[in-house]
C-alpha positions as CSV (number, residue, x, y, z in Angstrom):
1,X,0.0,0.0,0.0
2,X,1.3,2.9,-0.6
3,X,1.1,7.2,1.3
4,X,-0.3,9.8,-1.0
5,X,1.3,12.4,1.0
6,X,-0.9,15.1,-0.3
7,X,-4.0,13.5,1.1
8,X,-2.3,12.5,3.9
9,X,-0.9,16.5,4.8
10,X,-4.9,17.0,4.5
11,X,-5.6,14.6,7.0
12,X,-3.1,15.7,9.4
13,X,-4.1,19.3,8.8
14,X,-7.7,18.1,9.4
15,X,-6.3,17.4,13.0
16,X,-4.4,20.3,13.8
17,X,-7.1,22.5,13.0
18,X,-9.5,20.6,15.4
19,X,-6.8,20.6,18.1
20,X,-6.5,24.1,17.5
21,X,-9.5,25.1,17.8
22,X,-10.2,22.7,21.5
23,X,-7.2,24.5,23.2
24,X,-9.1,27.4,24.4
25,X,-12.0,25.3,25.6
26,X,-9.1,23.2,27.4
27,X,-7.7,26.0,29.1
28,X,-11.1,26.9,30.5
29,X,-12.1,25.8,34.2
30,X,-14.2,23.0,34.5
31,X,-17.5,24.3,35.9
32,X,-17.5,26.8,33.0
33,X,-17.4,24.7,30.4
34,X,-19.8,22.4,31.5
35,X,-22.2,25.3,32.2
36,X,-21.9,26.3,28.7
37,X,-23.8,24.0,25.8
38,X,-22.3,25.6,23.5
39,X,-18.6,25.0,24.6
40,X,-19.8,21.2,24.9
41,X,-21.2,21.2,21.5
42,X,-18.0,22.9,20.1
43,X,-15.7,20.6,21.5
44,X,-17.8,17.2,20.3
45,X,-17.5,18.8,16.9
46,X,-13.6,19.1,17.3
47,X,-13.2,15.8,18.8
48,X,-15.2,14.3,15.9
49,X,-13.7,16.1,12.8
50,X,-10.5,14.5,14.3
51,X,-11.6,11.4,14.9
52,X,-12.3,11.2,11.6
53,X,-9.5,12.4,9.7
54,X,-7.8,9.8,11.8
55,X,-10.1,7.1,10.4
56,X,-9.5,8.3,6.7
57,X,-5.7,7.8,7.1
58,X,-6.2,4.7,8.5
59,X,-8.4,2.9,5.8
60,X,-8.2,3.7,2.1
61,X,-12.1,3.0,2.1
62,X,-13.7,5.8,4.3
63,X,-15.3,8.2,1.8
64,X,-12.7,11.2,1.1
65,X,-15.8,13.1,0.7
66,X,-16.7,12.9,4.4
67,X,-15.2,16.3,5.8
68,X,-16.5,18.9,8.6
């Protein structure tokens, strides 16, 4: 099998967005991120776009059209 590093930069940028974009909800204190629906919301979002560039790298059958 081979890496098409161009998809695979994609995927990894996929990530780093997401993680980007949790680090100010990680930095928050506790109580006011669970008081906020929004934050929780936010952050399943994140966590999910992640989780699924992840799953795209790891099998050549996941649709490439299935992005955030």
């Amino acid at each position: 099998m081979s890496v098409n590093a161009e998809r695979l930069a994609g995927f990894i940028s996929d990530i780093e967005r997401a993680r980007d974009r949790l680090r100010p909800l990680g930095a928050m204190p506790l109580d006011e991120f669970m008081a906020g629906e929004d934050n929780q919301d936010i952050a399943r979002s994140r966590l999910l776009i992640a989780i699924q560039a992840d799953l795209r790298n790891a099998s050549p059958r996941w649709p490439s059209s299935a992005t955030s």
